[in-house]
C-alpha positions in Angstrom: -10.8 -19.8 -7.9 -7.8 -21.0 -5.7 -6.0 -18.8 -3.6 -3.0 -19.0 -6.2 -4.9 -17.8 -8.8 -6.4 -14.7 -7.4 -2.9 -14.3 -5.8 -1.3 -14.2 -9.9 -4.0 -12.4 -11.0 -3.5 -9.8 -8.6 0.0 -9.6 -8.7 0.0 -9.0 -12.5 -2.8 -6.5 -12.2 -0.7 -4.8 -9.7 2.3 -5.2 -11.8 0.9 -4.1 -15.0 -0.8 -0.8 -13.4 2.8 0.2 -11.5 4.5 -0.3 -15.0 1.8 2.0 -16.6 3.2 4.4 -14.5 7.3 3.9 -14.9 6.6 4.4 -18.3 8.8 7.0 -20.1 7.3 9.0 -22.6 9.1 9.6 -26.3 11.4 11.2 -27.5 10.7 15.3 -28.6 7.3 17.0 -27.5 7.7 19.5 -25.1 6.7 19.6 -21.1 3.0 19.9 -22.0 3.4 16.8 -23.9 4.8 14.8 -21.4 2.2 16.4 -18.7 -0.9 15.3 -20.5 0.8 12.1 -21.6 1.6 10.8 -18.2 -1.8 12.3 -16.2 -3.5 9.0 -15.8 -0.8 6.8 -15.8 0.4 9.1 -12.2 -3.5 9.1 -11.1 -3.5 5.5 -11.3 -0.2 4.6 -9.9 -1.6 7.3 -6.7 -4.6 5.9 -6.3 -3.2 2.2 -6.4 -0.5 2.9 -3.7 -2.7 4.2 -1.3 -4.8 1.8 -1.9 -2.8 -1.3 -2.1 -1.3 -0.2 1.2 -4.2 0.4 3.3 -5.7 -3.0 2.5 -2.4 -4.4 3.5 -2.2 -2.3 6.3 -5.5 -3.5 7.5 -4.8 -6.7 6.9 -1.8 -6.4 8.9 -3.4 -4.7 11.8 -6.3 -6.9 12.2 -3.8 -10.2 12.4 -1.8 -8.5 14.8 -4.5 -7.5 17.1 -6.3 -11.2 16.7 -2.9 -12.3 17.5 -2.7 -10.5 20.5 -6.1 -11.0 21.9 -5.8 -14.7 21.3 -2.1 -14.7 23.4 -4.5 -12.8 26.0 -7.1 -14.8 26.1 -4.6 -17.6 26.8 -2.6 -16.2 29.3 -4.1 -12.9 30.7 -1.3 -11.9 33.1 0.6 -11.3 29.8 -1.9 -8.9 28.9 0.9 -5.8 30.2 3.8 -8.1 28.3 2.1 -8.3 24.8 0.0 -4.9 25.0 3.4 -3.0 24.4 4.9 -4.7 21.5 1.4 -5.2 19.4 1.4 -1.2 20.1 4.9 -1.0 18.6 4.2 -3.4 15.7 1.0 -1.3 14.9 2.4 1.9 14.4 5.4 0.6 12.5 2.5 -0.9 10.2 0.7 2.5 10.2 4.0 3.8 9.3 4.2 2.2 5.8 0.3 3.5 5.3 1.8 6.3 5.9 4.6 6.3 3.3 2.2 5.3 0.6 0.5 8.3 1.2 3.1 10.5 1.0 3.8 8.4 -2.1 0.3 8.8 -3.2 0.4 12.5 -2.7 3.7 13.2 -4.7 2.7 11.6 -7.4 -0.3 13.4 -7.3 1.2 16.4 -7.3 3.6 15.5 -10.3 0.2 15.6 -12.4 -1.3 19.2 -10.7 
């Protein structure tokens, strides 16, 4: 397949799972109802935010430190010039992890 296609087909699988999850239950039935109604749709929308970000996370992270080894590589005397920001520009990527886990955990706590 083309990298379009698995693109699509993972944006829609994405899409489909997060809507799943924004789904508002019917009208009537009591808290119970709405608990049990909603318990995988909230386990699946965890599960896929924590694990949608740390592959982009990782993603991110590896091109940013091939990125700056290769500037390095080039040019080491820039080595104390780019060591800094890639630091920076890691930790805000870790950050975003970071907020799908907290995501992550209150929707997982929305279903205990």
């Amino acid at each position: 397949m083309t990298k379009k296609i698995v693109s699509a087909i993972s944006f829609l699988a994405v899409f489909g799972f997060s809507a799943l999850a924004m789904a508002q239950p019917a009208e009537g039935g009591g808290l119970a109802v709405e608990k049990a109604h909603n318990f995988g749709s909230y386990a699946l929308a965890a599960g896929l935010a924590i694990g949608v970000a740390a592959l982009g996370g990782g993603i991110g992270q590896g091109r940013a430190a091939a990125a700056a080894l290769d500037g390095i590589a080039r040019n080491p005397g820039a080595a104390g010039q780019i060591r800094g920001p890639m630091i920076l520009g890691l930790a805000l990527i870790e950050s975003l992890v970071i907020y799908a886990l907290i995501i992550a955990l209150l929707l997982w706590l929305k279903i205990s």
